[in-house]
Jmol script that loads the backbone (N, CA, C; Angstrom):
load data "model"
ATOM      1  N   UNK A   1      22.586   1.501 -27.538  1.00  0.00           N
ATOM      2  CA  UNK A   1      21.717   1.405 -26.398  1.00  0.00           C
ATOM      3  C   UNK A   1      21.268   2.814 -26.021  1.00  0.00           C
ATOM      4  N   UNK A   2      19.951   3.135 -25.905  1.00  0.00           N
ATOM      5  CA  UNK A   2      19.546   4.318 -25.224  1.00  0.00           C
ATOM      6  C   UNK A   2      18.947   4.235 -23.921  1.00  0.00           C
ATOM      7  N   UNK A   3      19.618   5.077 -23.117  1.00  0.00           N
ATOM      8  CA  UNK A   3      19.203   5.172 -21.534  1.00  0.00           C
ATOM      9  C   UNK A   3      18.374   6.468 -21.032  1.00  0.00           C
ATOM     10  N   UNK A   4      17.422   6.062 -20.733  1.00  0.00           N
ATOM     11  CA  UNK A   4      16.315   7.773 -19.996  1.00  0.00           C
ATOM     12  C   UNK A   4      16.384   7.601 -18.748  1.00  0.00           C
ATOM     13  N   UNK A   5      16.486   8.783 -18.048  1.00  0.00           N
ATOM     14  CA  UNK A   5      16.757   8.642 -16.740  1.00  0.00           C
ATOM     15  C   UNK A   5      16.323  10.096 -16.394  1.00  0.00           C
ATOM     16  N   UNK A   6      15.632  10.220 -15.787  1.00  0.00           N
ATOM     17  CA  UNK A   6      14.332  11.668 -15.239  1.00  0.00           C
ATOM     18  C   UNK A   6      15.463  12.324 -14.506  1.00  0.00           C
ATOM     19  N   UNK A   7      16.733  12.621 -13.759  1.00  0.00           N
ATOM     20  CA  UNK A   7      17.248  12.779 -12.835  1.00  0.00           C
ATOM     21  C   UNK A   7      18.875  12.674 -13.172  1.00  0.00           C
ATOM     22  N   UNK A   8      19.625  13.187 -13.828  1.00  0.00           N
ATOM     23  CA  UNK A   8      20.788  12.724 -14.276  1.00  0.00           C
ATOM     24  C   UNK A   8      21.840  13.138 -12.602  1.00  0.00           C
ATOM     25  N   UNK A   9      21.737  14.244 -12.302  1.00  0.00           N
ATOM     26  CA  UNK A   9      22.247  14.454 -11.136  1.00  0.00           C
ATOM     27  C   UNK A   9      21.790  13.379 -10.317  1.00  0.00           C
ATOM     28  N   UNK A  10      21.084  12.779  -9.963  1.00  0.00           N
ATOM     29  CA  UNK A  10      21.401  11.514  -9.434  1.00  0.00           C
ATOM     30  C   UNK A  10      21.762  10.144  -9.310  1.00  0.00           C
ATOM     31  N   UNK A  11      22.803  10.504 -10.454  1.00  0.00           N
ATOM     32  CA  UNK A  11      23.970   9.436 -10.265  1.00  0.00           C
ATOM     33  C   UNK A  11      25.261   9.996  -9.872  1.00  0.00           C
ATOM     34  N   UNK A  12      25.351  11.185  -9.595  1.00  0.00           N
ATOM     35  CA  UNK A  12      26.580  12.110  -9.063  1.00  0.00           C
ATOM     36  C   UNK A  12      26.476  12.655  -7.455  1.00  0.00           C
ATOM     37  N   UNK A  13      25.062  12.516  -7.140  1.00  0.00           N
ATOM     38  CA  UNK A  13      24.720  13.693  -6.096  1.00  0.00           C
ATOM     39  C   UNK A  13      23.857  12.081  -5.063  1.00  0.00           C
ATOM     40  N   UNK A  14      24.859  11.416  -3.987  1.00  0.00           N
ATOM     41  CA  UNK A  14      23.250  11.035  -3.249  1.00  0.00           C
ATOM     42  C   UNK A  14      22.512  11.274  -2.518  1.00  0.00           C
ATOM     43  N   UNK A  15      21.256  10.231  -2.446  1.00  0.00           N
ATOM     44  CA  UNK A  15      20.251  10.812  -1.478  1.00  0.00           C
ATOM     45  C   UNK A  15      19.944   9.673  -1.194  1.00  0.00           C
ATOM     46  N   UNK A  16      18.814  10.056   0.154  1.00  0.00           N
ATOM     47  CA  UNK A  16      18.010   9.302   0.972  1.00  0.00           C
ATOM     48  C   UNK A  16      16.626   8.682   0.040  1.00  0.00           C
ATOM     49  N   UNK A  17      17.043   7.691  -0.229  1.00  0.00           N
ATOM     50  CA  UNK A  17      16.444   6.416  -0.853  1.00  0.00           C
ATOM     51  C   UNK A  17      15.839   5.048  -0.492  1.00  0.00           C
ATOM     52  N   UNK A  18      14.580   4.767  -0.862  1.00  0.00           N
ATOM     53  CA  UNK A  18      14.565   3.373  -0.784  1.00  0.00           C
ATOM     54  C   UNK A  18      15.501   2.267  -1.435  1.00  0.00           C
ATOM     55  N   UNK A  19      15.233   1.198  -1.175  1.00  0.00           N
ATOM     56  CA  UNK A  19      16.060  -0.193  -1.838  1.00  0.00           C
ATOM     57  C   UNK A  19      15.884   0.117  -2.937  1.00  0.00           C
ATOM     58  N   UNK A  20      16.637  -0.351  -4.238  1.00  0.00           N
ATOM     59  CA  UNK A  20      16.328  -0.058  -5.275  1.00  0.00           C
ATOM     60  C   UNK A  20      16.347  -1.469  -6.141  1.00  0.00           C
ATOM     61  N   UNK A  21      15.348  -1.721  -6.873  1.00  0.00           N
ATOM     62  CA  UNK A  21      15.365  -3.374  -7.270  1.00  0.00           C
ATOM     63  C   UNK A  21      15.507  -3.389  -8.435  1.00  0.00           C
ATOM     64  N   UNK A  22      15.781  -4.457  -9.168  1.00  0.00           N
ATOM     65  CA  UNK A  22      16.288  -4.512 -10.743  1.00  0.00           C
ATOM     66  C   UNK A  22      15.619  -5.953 -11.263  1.00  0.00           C
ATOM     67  N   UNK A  23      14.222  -5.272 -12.287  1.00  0.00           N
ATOM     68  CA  UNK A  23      13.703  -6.470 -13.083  1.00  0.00           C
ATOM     69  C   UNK A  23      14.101  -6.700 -14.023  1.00  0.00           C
ATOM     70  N   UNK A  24      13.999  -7.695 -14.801  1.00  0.00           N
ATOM     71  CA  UNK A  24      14.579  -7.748 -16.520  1.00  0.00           C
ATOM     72  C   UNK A  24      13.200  -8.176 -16.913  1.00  0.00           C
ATOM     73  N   UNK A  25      13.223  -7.181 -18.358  1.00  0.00           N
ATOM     74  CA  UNK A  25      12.020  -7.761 -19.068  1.00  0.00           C
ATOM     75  C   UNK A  25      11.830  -8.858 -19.964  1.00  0.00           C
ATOM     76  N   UNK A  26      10.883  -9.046 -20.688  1.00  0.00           N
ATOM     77  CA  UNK A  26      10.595 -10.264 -21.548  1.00  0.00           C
ATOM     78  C   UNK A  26      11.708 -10.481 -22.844  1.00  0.00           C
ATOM     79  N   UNK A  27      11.842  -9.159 -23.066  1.00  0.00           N
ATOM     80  CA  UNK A  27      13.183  -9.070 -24.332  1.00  0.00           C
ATOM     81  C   UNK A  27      14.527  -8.839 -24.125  1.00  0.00           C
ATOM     82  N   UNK A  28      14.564  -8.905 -22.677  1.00  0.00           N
ATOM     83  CA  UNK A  28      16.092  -8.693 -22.175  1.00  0.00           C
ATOM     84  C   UNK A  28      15.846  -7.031 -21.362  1.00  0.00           C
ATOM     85  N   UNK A  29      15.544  -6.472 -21.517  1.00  0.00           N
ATOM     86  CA  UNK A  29      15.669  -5.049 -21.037  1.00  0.00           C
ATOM     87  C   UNK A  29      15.596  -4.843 -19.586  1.00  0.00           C
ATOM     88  N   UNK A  30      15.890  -3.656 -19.041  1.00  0.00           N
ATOM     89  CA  UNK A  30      16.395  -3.697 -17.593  1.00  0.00           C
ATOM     90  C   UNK A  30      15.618  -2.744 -16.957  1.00  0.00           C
ATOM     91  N   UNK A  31      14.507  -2.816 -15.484  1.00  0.00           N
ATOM     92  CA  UNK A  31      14.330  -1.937 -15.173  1.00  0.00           C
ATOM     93  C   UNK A  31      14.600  -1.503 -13.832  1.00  0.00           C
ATOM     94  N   UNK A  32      14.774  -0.682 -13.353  1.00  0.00           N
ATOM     95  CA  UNK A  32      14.960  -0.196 -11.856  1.00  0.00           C
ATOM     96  C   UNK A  32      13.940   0.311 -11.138  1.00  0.00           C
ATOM     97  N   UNK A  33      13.665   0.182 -10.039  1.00  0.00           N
ATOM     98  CA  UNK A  33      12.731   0.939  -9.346  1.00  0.00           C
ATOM     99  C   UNK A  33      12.989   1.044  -7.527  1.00  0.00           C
ATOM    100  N   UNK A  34      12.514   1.746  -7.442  1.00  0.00           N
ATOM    101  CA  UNK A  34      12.307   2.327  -6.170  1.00  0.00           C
ATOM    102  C   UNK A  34      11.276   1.441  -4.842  1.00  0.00           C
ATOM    103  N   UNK A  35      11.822   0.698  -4.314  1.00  0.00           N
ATOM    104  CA  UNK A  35      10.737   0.036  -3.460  1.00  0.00           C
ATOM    105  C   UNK A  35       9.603   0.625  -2.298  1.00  0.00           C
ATOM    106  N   UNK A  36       8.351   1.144  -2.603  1.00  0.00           N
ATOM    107  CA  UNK A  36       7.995   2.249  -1.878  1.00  0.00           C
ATOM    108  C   UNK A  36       6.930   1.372  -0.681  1.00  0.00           C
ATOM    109  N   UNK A  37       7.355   0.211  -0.664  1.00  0.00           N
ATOM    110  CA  UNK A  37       6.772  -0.618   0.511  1.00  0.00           C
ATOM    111  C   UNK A  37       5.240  -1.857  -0.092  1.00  0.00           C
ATOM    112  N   UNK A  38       4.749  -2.666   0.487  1.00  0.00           N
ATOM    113  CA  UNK A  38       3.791  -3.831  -0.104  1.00  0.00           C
ATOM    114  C   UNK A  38       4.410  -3.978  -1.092  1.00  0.00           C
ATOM    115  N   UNK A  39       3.964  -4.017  -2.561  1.00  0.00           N
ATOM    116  CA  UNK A  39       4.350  -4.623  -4.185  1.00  0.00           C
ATOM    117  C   UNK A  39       4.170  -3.020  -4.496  1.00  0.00           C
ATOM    118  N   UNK A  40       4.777  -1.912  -4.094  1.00  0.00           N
ATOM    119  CA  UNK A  40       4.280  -0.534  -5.127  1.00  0.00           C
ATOM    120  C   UNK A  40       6.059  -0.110  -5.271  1.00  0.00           C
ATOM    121  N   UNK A  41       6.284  -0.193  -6.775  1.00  0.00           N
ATOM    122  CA  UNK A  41       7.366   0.185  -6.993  1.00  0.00           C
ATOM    123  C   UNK A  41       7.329   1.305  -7.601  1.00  0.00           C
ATOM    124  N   UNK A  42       8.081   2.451  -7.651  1.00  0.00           N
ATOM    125  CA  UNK A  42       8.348   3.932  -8.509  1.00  0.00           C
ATOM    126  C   UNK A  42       9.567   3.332  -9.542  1.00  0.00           C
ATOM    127  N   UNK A  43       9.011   3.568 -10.433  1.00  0.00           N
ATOM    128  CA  UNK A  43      10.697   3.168 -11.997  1.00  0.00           C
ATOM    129  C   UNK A  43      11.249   4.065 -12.069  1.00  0.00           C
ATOM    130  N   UNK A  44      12.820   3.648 -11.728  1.00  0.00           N
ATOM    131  CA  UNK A  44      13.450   5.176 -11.727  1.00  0.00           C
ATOM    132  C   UNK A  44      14.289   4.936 -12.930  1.00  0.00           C
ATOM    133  N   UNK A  45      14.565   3.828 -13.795  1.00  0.00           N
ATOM    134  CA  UNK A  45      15.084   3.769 -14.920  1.00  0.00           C
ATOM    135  C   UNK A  45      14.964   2.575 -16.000  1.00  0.00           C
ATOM    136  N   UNK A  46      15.080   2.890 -16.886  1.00  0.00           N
ATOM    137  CA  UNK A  46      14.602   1.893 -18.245  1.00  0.00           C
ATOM    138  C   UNK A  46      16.186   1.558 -19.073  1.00  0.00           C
ATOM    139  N   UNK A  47      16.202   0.493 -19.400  1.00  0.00           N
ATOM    140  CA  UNK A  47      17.363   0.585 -20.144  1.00  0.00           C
ATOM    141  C   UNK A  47      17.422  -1.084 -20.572  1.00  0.00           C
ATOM    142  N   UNK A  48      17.078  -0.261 -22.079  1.00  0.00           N
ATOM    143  CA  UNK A  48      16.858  -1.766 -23.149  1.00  0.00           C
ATOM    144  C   UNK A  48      18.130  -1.094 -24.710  1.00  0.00           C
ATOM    145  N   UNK A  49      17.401  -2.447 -25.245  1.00  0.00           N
ATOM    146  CA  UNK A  49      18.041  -2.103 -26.789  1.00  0.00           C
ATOM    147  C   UNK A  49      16.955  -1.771 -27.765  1.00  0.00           C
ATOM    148  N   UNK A  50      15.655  -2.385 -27.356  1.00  0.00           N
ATOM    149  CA  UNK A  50      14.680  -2.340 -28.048  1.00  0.00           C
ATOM    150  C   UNK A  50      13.554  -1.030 -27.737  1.00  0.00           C
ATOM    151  N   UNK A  51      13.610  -0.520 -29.151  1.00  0.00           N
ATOM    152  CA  UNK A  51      13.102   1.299 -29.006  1.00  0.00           C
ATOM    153  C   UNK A  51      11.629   1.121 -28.518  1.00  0.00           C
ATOM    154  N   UNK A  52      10.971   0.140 -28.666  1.00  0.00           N
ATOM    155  CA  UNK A  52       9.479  -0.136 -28.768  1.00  0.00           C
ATOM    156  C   UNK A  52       9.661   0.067 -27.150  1.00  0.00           C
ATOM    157  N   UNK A  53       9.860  -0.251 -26.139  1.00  0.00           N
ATOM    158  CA  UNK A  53      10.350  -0.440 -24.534  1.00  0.00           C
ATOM    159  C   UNK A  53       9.683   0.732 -24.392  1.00  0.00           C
ATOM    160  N   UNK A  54      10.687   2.126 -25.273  1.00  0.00           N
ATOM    161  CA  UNK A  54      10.570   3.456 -24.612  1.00  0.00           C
ATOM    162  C   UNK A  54       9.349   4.129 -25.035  1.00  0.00           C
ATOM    163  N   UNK A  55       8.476   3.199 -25.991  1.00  0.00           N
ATOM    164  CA  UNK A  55       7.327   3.935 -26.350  1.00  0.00           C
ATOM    165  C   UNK A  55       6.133   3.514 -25.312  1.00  0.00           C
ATOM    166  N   UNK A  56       6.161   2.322 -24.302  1.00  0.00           N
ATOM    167  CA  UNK A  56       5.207   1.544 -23.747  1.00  0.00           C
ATOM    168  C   UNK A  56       4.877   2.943 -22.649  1.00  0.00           C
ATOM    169  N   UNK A  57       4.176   3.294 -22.396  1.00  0.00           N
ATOM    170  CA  UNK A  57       4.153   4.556 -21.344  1.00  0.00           C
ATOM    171  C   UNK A  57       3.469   3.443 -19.684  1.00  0.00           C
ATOM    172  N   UNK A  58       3.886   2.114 -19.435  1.00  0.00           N
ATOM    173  CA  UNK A  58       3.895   1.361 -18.818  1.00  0.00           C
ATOM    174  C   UNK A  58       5.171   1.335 -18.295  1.00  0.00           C
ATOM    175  N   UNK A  59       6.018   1.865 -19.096  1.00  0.00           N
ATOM    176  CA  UNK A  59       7.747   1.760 -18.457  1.00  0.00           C
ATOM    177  C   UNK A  59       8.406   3.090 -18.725  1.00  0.00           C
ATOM    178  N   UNK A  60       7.314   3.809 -18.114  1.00  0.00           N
ATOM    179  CA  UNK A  60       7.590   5.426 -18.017  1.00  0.00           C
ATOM    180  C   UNK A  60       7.901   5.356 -16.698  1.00  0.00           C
ATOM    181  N   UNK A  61       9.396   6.939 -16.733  1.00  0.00           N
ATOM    182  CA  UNK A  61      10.172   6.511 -15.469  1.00  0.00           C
ATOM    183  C   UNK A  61       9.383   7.554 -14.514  1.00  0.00           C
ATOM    184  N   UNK A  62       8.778   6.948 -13.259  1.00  0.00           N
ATOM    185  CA  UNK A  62       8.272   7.727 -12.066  1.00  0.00           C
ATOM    186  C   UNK A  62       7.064   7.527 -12.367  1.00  0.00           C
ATOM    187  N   UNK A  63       6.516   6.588 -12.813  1.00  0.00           N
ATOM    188  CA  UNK A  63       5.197   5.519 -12.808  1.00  0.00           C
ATOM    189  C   UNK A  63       5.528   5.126 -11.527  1.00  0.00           C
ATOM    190  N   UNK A  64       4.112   4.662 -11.087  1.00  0.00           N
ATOM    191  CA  UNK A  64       4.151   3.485 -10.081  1.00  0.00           C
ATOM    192  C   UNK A  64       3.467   2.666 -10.368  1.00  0.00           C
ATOM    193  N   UNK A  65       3.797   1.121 -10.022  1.00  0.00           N
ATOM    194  CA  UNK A  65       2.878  -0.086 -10.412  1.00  0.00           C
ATOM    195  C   UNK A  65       3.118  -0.822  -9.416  1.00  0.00           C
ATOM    196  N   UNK A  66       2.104  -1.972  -9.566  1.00  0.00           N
ATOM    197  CA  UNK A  66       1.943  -2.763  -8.157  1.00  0.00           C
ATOM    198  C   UNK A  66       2.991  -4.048  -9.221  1.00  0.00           C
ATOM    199  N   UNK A  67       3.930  -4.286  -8.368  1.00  0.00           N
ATOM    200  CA  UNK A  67       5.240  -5.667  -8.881  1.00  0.00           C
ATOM    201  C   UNK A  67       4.371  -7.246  -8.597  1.00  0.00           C
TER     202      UNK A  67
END
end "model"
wireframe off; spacefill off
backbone 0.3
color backbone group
């Protein structure tokens, strides 16, 4: 399994954060994001099995998309 994560100190160090929500994708894969209010989420992490995931620059972490 490979995990990218923009921010490694922040899983050691916290901070003042929104909710943080957890989708699963179509092939199983996992994403996290940042709830920044209406449907606009920030992805703060990706974490699949499937390498193709990390090439989609749609599930690039600190995108924002409307959920």
């Amino acid at each position: 399994m490979i995990m990218y994560h923009p921010d490694p100190a922040g899983e050691f160090i916290p901070a003042a954060r929104n909710e943080v929500k957890y989708y699963r994708l179509p092939d199983g894969g996992i994403l996290s994001g940042e709830d920044l209010g209406g449907r606009r989420i920030r992805l703060l992490r990706l974490c699949s099995t499937d390498p193709k995931d990390y090439l989609n620059s749609r599930y690039e972490p600190g995108s924002v998309f409307e959920a």
